[in-house]
N, C-alpha and C positions, 0 to 999 in steps of 0.2 A: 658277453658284456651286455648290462640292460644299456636299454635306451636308443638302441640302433634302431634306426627307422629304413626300412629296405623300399626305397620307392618305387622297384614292382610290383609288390604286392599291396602297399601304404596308398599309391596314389589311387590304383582302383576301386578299392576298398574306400578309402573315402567319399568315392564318387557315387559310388553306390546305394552310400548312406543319403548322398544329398538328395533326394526324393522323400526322401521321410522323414529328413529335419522339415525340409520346405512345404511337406504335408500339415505336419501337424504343431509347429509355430504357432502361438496363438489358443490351441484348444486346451480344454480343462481335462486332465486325468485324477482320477479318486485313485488311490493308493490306499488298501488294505494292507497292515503288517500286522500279522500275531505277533503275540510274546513271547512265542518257542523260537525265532526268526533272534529276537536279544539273545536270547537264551541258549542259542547255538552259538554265539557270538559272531553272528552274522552283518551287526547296526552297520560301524564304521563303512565297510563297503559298501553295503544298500544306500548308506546317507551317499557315499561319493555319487552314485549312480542316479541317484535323485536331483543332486544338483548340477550333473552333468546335463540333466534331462531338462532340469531349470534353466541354465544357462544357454539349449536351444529353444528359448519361447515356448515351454510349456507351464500350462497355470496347474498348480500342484494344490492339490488336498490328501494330508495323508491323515489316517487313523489308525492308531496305537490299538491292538489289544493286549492284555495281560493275565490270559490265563496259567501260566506255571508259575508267573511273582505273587499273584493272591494266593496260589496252591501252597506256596514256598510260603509266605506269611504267615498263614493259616497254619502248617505245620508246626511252625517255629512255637506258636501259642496253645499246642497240643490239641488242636483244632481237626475233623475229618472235613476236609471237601465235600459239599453234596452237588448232587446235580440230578435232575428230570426233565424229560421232553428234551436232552441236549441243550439246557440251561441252567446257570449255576441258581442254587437256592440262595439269595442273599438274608442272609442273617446280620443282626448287628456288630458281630463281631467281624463276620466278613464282607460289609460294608465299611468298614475302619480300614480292613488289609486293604481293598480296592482303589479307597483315597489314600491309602500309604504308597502303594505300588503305582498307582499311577501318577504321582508327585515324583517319584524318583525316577520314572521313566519318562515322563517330559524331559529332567536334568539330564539326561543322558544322551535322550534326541538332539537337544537343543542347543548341549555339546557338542556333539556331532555334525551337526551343521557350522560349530562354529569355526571348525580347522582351518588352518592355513597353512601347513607346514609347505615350504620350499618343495619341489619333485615328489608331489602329489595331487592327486586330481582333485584337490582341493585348493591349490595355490589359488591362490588372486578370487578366491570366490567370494561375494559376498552375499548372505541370503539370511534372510529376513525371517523371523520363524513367528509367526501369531498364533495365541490361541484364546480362550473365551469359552464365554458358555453362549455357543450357537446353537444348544441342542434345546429342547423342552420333550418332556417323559412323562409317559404315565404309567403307574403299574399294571405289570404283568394279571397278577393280583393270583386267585386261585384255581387251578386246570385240575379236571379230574382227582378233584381230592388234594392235590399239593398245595401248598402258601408257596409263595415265590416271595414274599416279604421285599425288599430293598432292591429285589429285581425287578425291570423296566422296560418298556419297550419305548420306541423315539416318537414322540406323539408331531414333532414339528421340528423344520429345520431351519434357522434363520438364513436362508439362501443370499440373499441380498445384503448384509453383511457382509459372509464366507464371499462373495463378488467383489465387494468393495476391495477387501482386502486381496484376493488376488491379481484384482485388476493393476495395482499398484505395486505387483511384483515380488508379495511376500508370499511365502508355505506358510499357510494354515493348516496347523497343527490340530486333530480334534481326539481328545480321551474319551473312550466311553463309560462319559457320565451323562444326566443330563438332568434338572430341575424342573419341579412340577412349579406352577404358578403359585404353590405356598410355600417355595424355597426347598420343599423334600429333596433327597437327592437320591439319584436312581443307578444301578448299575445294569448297564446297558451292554450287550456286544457287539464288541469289535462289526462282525458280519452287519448287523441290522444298522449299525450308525454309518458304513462306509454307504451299504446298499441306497439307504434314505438320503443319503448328503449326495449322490450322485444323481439320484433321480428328481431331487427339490435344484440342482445344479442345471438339469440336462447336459450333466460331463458328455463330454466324445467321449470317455473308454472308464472302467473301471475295472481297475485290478488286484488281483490277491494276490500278494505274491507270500504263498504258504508253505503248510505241510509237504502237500503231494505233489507230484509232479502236472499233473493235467487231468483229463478222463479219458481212460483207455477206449478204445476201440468196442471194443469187449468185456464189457464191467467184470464179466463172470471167467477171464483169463486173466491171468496174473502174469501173464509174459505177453501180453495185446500191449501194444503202438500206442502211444497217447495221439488221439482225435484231435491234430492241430487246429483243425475248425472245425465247428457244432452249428447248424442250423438253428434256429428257438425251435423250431417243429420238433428237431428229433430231441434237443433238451428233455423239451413236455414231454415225449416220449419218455426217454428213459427216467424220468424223476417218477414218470405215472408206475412203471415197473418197481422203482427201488424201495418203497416202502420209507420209515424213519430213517432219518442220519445221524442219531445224537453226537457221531464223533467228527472231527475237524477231518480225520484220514478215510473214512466215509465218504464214498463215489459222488455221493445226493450233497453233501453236506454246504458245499460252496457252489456248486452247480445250481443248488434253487437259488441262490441270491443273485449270481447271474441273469438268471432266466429272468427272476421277478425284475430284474433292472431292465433290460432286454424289453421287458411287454410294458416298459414304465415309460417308453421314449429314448434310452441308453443303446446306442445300436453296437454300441462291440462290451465285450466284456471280457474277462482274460482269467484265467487259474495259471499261474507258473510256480516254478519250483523255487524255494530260497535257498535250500542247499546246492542250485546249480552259479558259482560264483558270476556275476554280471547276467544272470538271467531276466534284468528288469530292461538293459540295454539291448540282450539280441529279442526279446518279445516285441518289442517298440518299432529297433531301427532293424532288424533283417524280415527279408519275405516271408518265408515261412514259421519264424519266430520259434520259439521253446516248449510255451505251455498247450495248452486250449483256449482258443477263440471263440466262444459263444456269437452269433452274429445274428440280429433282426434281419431275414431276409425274407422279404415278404415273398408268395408263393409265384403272384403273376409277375413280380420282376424280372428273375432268375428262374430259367425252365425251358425243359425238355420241347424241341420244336415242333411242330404239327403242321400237314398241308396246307395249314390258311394261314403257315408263315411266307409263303414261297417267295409272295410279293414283295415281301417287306423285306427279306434278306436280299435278294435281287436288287431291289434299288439300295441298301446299304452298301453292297458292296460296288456295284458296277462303276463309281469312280477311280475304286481302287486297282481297277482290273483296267480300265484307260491309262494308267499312269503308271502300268506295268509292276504295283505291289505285290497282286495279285493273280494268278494264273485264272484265267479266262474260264466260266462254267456257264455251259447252258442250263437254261430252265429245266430242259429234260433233266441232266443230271441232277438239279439238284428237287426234285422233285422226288428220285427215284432214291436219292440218297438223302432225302431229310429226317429220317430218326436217328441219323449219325451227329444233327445239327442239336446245339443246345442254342438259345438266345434271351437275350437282356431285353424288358421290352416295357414301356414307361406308355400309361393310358394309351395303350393301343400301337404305340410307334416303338419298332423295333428298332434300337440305337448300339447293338451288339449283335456277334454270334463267331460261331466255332464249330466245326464240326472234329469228328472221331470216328478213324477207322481201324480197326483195332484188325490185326493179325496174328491170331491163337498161337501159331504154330511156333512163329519166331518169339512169343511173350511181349509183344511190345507192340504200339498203337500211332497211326501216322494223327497226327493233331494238323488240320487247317485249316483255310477261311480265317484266322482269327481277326475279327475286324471289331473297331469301334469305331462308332460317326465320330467326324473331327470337331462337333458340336461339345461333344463330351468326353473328348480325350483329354486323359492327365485327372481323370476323379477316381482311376482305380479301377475301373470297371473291367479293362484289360486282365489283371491283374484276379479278379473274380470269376471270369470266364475259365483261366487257366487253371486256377483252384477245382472247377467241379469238372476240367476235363480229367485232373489226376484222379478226383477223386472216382468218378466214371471208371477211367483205368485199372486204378488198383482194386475195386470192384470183380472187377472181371478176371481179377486173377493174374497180370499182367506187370512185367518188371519196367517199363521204361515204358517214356512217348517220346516221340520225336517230330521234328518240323526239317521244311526244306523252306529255306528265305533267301532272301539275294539282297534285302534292305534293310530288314531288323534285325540283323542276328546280336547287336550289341544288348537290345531289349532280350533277348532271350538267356543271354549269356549270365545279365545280372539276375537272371530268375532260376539259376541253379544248369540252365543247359549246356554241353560242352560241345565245341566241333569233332566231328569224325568224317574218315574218308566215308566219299561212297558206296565204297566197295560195303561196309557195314549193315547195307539197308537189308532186309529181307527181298527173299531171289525173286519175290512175285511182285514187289515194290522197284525192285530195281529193274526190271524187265520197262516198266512204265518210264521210271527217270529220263529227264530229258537232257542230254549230256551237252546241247544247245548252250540250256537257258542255266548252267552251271551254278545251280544253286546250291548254296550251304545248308548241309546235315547235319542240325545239332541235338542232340539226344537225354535227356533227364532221367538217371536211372532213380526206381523209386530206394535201392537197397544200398 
């Protein structure tokens, strides 16, 4: 029978979530949707999911693309699609399909948001949908020999408008068109108008929720992990490797408009999947989310620890170690064990750190110290630590990490870690345990 709500597993799970309604209440996300995303008959449920997203305090801008409705237009008119540089050639003829296709795909959105049926995640909702011409364009014009004719790129974003109007609690709608200041009219992409409306925004987060699933691990396997989070460093990295992207399914293709938003002020950016149903809700509200996280993490924030940390860690933690958090270390040890320390560290002052001791034999790595100053608890940072101890781990080859707590093990629990006996630990770990200080073993496998 639908509908049953099992309050063991409903009420934790909600609780879960409430960390990242109460995070991100208030901030702007840019929502990219291509037109394969319609065209898979995907809308209805991404709209429910949009204004579920709406109804916890998020200011929403989404942009429409429509590449398979102009393709489908074009056909209809015995027209060939062209395209170069991974841009459509706009002709006038397929400048008419683009204002045709994107008239009827507004009606559809616009639709979409306007539901209410009874026992759907649409009852009682009510949301506001604007749209306008926020954009101004200038042509592409001619690349190595091609006309791009009717094709555009986003010369300006009216931000302050697109503001007004969220602030007030509507979704702004925006189509990629956009008007030169002699009323021309420009066909623009989806990618370039989200990228620019986020960055003339400074959204919190901008997302595509597209073709592909994320960026693999491993561009060059086809059975490689999608990269829940990406550095901008290693981004630049692999975009400097990939050469052109002309296609949407192309590793580069949404990866560089991240990046570019990323080095623009946009500090998270996101690729998920729209063929994964409710993929916009676990990217948002669960920890490790869906797709790929593109993330600005500046280099001296986040980083590998070095002897002239010693002091800093030391006095970070030593309250935590009086008040019995944390098991007690001397200088010696942690001197002798500081390349196992990663640490967060803001003009000089270390406000985080973690260390990593990793045991080959058993595949699995003891994770501790995890400390944030109480100055800066509750902004995530916790939560960023524990990210590059996995990624540290699985690096190295290794199935699991695991922590010994006696105070947080709730915080761990909601980060994916399960309790286990003692008895679990590795024989050279558990020699050390202190069956005293009865602390909980909980363990995070990565597979």
């Amino acid at each position: 029978m639908t509908g049953l709500v099992f309050p063991h597993t409903f009420v934790p799970w909600f609780r879960s979530v409430a960390p990242y309604i109460h995070a991100y209440r208030g901030e702007t996300f840019v929502v990219g949707m291509p037109g394969e995303l319609v065209a898979a008959g995907k809308l209805n449920a991404f709209v429910q999911d949009l204004a579920i997203l709406h109804a916890m305090g998020i200011k929403i801008v989404l942009v429409h693309g429509f590449r398979p409705q102009v393709n489908e237009q074009l056909i209809a008119k015995g027209q060939t699609p062209r395209y170069s540089h991974g841009r459509r050639i706009t002709d006038a003829v397929a400048l008419d399909c683009a204002q045709e296709a994107a008239g009827q795909l507004r009606f559809e959105i616009e639709a979409a948001f306007s539901q209410g049926l009874p026992n759907t995640p649409m009852a009682n909702a009510t949301v506001r949908v604007f749209s306008g011409n926020f954009l101004t364009a200038r042509p592409v014009g001619i690349v190595d020999g091609v006309d791009f004719q009717h094709s555009g790129l986003v010369r300006k974003v009216d931000a302050a408008a697109i503001q007004r109007a969220i602030d007030i609690g509507a979704i702004v709608l925006l189509s990629p068109f956009g008007f030169s200041p002699t009323g021309e009219a420009f066909n623009l992409s989806m990618e370039d108008v989200a990228t620019s409306t986020a960055i003339a925004l400074q959204a919190d987060k901008l997302l595509f929720v597209c073709e592909v699933p994320g960026v693999p691990e491993d561009p060059t396997d086809p059975e490689s992990p999608i990269d829940t989070e990406l550095a901008l460093a290693d981004a630049d990295r692999m975009l400097a490797k990939a050469g052109p992207a002309p296609e949407p399914t192309d590793v580069a293709f949404y990866l560089r408009h991240c990046a570019e938003a990323c080095r623009a002020g946009v500090e998270r950016t996101h690729i998920i999947p729209f063929a994964v149903d409710g993929a916009l809700l676990q990217e948002v509200y669960t920890h490790d989310g869906i797709g790929t996280m593109v993330v600005d993490e500046k280099l001296e924030s986040l980083r590998e620890a070095s002897s002239d940390d010693v002091a800093g860690i030391i006095q970070l933690i030593e309250p935590f170690e009086r008040d019995g958090t944390l098991v007690k270390r001397s200088r010696t040890e942690i001197e002798r064990d500081i390349e196992a320390y990663t640490v967060i560290e803001h003009d000089g002052v270390i406000f985080g750190c973690v260390a990593l001791y990793p045991y080959v034999e058993a595949r699995t790595a003891e994770m501790a110290a995890l400390t944030v100053s109480a100055e800066v608890q509750g902004q995530g940072d916790g939560d960023r630590l524990l990210k590059r101890i996995e990624q540290r781990a699985k690096a190295m080859g290794l199935d699991s990490i695991f922590v010994l707590t006696t105070r947080t093990m709730h915080w761990f629990i909601k980060r994916g870690f399960q309790q286990v006996d003692p008895e679990w630990l590795p024989e050279e770990r558990k020699r050390k345990y202190n069956w005293d200080r009865r602390s909980q073993v909980l363990v995070k496998r990565f597979n």
